[in-house]
C-alpha positions in Angstrom: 30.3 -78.7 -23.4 28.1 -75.8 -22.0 27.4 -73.3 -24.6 29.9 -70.8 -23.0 32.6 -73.4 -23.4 32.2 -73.8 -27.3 31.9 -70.6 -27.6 35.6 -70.5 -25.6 36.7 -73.6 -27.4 35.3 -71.6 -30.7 37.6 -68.3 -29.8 40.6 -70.9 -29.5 39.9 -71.6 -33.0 39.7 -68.4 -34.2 43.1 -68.0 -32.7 44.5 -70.7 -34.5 43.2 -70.0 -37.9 44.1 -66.3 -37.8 47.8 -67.3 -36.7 48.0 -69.4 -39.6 47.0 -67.0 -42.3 49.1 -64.8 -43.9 49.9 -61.4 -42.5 47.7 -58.8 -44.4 49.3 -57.6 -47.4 49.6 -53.8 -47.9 46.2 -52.2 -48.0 47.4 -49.2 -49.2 47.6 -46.0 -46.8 44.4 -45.1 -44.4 43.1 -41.8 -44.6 41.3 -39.9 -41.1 38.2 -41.6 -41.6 38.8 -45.1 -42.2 41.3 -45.0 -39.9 38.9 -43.6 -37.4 36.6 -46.4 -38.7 39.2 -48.9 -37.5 39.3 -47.4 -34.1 35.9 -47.9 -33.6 35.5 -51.3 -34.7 38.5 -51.9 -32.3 36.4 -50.5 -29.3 33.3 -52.6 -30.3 36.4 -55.7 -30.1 37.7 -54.8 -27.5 34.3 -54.6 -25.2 33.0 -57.8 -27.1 35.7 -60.1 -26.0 36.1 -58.6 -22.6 32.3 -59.2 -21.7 32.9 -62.9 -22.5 35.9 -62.9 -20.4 33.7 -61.5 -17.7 31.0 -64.0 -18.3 33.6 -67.1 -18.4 34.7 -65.8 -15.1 31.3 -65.6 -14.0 30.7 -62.5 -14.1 27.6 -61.0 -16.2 28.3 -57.6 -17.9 26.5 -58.2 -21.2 23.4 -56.0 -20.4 25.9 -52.9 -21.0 27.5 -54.2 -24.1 24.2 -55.1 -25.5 23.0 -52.0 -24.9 26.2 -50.3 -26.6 25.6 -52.3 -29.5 22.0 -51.1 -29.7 22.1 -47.7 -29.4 25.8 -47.9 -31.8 24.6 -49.8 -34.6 23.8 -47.3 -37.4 27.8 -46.1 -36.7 28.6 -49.3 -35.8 27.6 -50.5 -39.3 28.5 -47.7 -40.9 32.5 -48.2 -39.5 32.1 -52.0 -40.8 31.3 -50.8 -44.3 34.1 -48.2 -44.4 36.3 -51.0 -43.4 35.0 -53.5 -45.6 35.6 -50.4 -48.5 38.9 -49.9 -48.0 39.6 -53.6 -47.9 38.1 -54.3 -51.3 40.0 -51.5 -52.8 43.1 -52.5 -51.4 42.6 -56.4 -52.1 39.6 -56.7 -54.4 38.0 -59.7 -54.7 39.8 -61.1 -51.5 39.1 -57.9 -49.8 36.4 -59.8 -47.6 38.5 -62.6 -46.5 41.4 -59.7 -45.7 38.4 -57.6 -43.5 38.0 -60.8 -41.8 41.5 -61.5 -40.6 41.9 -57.8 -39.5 38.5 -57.9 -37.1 39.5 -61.5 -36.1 42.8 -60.3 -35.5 41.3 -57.4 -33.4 39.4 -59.4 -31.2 41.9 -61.7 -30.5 44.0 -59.5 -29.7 42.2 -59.1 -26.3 41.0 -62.9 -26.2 44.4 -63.4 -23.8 44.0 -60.1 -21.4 43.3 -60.4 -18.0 40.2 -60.8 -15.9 39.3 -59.4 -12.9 36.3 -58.0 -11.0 37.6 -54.5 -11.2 38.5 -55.4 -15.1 34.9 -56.7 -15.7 33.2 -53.5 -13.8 35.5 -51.0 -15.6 34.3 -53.1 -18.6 30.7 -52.6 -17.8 31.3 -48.5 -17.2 33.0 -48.4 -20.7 30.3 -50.6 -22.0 27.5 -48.2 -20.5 29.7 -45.0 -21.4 30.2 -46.3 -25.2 26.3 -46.6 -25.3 25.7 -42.9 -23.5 27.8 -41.4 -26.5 24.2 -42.6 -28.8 26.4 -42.9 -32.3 28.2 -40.4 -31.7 31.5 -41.1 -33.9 33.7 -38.2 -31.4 32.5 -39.5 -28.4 33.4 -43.0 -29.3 36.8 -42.7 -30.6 37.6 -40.6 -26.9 36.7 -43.5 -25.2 38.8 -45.5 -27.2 41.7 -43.7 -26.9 41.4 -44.0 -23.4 41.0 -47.4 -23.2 44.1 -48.2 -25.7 46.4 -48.0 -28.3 45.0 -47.4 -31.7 45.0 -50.8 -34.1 47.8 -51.2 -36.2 46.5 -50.5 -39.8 47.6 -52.7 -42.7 49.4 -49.9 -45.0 49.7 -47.4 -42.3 48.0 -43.9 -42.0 48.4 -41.6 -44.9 50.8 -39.2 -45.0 49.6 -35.3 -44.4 50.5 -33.2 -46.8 50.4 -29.5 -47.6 50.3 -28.3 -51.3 52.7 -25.0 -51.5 50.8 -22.2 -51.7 50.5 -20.2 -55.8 
């Protein structure tokens, strides 16, 4: 098998094991931040498993992603520990299994999409626009709202409220 293909075959897995887990139990509500944390690990998801989509279809777009990546990873990292914070306080000491079946879940979530040429280029011109916004957190969650829907968060989004005024 060519390396592309286990890394297919590998994805196929994931699939499988994530479908057999146990839907995430309530991780208590999301407040703006890590919800906004989620979004952007969703982005950096959703451009991951396109560009090997692209690549399994032959065409090459990992140059932009790698180059999101780069100039992202200080807020890439930094949305990855927010997550990981919120899952350890919502499932403590299997908070890092449940942060791994929510990014799995993420990615796969695009593993099934389709892939065209046009798919692959707009890919690419998110990929490049993602790295243009250089960490910033704004610029990032704009693009991903453009792209998509926002993940669904285990717990849901905190409610807003108002204190009355004394």
């Amino acid at each position: 098998m060519t390396g592309l293909g286990t890394k297919l075959a590998a994805g196929i897995g994931l699939v499988a094991i994530a479908m057999a887990q146990p839907a995430l139990a309530d991780a208590g509500c999301w407040n703006s931040e890590q919800a906004a944390a989620a979004r952007v690990r969703d982005l950096q998801s959703r451009l991951m498993v396109a560009t090997l989509r692209c690549k399994a279809f032959g065409i090459d777009v990992l140059a932009p992603y790698n180059s999101f990546v780069t100039v992202n990873r200080e807020t890439l990292q930094a949305a990855n520990g927010v997550l990981k914070a919120q899952f350890a306080a919502g499932f403590g000491s299997e908070g890092e299994s449940a942060y791994d079946r929510f990014t799995t879940s993420l990615a796969n979530q695009y593993g099934a999409d389709a892939t065209t040429d046009q798919i692959c280029a707009e890919t690419a011109d998110a990929a490049l626009e993602a790295a243009e916004a250089g960490g910033d957190v704004t610029r990032l969650l704009a693009i991903a709202e453009r792209l998509g829907a926002a993940p669904e968060l285990p717990g849901g989004a905190c409610p807003i409220r108002f204190s009355a005024a004394r």
